[in-house]
Structures are given as C-alpha cells and as structure tokens.
C-alpha positions in Angstrom: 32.1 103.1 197.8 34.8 102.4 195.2 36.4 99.4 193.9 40.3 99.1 192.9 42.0 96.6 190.3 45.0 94.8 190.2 47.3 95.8 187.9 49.0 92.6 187.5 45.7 89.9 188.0 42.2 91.8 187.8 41.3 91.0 191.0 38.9 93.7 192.2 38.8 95.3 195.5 35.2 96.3 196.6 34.7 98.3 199.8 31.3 97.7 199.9 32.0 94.0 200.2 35.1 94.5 202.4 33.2 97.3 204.5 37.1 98.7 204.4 38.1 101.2 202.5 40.8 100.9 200.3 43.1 103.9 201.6 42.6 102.4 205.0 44.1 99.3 204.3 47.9 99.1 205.8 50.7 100.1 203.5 52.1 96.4 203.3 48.9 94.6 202.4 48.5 92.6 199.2 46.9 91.5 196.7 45.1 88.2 197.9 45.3 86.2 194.4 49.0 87.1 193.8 50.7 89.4 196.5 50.8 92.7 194.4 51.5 95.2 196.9 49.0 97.8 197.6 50.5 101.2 195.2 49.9 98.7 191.8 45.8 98.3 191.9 43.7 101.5 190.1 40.5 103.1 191.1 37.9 102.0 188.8 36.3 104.5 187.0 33.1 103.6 186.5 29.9 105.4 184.8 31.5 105.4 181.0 34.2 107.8 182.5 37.9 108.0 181.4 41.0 108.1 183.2 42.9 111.4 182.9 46.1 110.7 180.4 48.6 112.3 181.9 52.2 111.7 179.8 51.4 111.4 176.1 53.9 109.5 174.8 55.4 109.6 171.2 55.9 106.7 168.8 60.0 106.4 168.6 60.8 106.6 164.9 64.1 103.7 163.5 67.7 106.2 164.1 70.0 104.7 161.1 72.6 105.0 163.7 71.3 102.4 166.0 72.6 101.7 169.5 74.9 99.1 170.2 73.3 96.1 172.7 75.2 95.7 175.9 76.7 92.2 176.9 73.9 92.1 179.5 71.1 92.4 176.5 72.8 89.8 174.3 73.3 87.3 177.1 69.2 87.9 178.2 68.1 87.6 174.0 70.2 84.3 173.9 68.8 83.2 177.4 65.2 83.8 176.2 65.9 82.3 172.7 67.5 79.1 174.5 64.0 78.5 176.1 62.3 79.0 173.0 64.3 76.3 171.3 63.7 74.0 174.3 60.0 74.2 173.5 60.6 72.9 170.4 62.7 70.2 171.2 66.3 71.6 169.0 68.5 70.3 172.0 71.6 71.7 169.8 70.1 74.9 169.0 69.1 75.7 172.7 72.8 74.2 173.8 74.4 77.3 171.5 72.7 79.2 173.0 72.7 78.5 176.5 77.2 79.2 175.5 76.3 82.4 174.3 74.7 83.1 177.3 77.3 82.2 179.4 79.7 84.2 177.4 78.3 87.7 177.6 76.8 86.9 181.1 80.5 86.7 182.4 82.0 89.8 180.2 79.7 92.7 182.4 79.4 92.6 186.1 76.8 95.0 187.1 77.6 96.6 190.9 74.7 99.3 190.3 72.7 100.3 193.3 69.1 100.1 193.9 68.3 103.5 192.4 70.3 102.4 189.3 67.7 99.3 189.1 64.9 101.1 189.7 66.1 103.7 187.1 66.6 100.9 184.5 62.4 100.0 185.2 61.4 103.2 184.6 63.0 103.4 181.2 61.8 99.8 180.5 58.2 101.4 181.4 59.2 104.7 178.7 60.3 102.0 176.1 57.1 99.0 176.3 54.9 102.4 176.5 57.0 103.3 173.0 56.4 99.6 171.5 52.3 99.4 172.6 52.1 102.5 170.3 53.9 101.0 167.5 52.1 97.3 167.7 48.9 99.1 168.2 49.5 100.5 164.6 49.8 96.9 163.1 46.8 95.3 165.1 49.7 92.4 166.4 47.8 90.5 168.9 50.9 88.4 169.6 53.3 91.8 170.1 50.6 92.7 172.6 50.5 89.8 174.4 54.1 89.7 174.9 53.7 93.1 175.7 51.2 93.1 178.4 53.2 90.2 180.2 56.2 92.3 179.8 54.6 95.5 181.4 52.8 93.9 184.1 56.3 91.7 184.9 58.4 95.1 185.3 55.5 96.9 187.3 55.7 94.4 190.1 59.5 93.8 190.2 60.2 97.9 190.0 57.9 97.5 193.0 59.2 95.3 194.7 62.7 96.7 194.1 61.7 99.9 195.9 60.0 98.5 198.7 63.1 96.4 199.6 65.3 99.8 198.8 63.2 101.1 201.8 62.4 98.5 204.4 66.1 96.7 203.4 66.4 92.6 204.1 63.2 92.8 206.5 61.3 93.0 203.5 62.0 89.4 202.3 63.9 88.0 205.2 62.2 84.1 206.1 60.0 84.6 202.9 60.7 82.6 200.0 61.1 84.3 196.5 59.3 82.4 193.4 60.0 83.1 189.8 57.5 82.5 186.8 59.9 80.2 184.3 57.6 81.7 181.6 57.1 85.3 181.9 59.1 86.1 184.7 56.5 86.9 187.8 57.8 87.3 191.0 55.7 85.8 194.4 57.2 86.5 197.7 55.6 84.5 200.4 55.7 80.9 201.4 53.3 79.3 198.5 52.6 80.8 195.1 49.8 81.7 192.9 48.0 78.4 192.2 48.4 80.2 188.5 50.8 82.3 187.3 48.5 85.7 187.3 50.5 87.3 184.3 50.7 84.1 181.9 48.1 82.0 183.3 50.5 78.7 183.6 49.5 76.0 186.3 52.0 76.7 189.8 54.5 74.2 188.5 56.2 76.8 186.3 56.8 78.9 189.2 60.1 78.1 191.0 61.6 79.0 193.6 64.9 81.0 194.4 67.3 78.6 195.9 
C-alpha cells in the first residue's frame, strides 16, 4: 500500500486506511482539507529513498541589460506593496499606491487565451525554481517562505486553469470561487478551508469572488 501528499497542505493519503487505492480514485476528486485536485499530491517515498530529479535547473546569473517590467508587473508590485503598507497602518502610503495601481492596471488589457495563462505558470514555475536556488545560497528563511507560498499558490491556480480549459464553465458553474487575501489560495466549493492551507490564516482572510 502507498500513501500520497498534498502538494499544497500535507495532508496524506493512505490506502491502507482508505482500503482505496490512490489511482483508483476518480479524476475529479479532491483533496479533503483544501480541494487540491487529484494530479498535485506525490507518492511518498518512503524507506530513506529519493525522488528521481528529473530537470536540473541552473541558477540565473544578474544580465546588465535587464528586462523592462510590463504595466501588468508594476500594477501587481504596487498592489502587493499597497497591502503591505496597510499592515502597518501608512494610510497615505498605501493610498499612492493603490493610484499606481490603478494606473498601470488600465494601460495593458490582457485578451490572451487559456494556453497563454497556462504558459505564463509554467515560466512562473522555471523562474521560483531559479529564485529557491539563489535564496538557498543565502540561508533566507523569509525568501523561502515567500517562496513556498508562492510555488504552492501557482501550482494550484495553473491547475485549476487547465481543468477549466478542459471541462469549460461546468467546472465552476454553481460553485463559489474563494481567494486567500494573503497569499492568494484559491477554494472552489461552497465553504472554504477553516485555514488557509498555504499561509495558515484563520477562514476570515479568505473571500469570496463576487
């Protein structure tokens, strides 16, 4: 018998104690504690044994010719700084902010398809693969946090991205959509997470999609 993790909140699968196995389980079942779908939980390897590495990825060195940031980057920095300030109570820094926001948020209007999204993940996947090297070099427990919640967040939106490119508006029609205000989990289903699984706030933080 073999047990499977979450990816996204531990929680263990055990066929032994479910007297199912794993594979058998339907293709739209989910994670109990906080809806993962079934493709983001990992055999556990048990017995001291590794998991077979199989994309080595390279450390990405500083290019003096740097990139310029899209509108749609600026506007998401400024939206995420604005939050910060409201945690520390500069009501004029976070209002600045909040116009910058606004700004760039208006200049680009993204009419990508689903493949372009999902696309856009994977690179998001290539680049926090990229940063965990780098922080790993400077022992940054706080970069890895941020990190971890950053991975885990795009592993459960690129999936549910593609399951709605395949099963279309069936896939979240009468289901209500919740959003982690903190680290940007995403619940589909009537009630949420009684805690955030990524970030570990109470289910207050979590709001729904109007």
């Amino acid at each position: 018998m073999k047990k499977y993790r979450c990816t996204i909140c531990g929680y263990i699968y055990d066929e032994s104690k479910e007297n199912v196995k794993f594979s058998d389980l339907p293709e739209d079942w989910k994670c109990p504690l906080c809806g993962a779908p079934k493709n983001l939980f990992e055999e556990i390897v048990e017995d001291n044994q590794t998991v077979e590495v199989t994309k080595e990825t390279e450390v990405i060195t500083e290019d003096n010719d740097l990139r310029e940031l899209s509108n749609d980057e600026i506007a998401y920095i400024c939206s995420n700084l604005a939050k910060a300030c409201d945690k520390q109570y500069l009501e004029e820094e976070k209002g600045l902010y909040l116009e910058l926001f606004e700004y760039f948020k208006s200049k680009d209007i993204n009419n990508g398809s689903i493949n372009n999204l999902v696309e856009m993940f994977n690179n998001d996947a290539n680049l926090l693969n990229d940063a965990f090297n780098i922080v790993n070099n400077y022992d940054d427990s706080g970069a890895k946090r941020v990190l971890t919640w950053a991975t885990k967040t795009n592993n459960i939106i690129n999936s549910i991205i593609k399951n709605y490119s395949v099963k279309g508006i069936e896939y979240i029609k009468n289901n209500k959509i919740w959003v982690c205000d903190i680290c940007g989990f995403v619940f589909i289903g009537d009630v949420p997470p009684q805690v955030c699984p990524i970030c570990k706030v109470p289910n207050f933080k979590i709001l729904e999609v109007e």
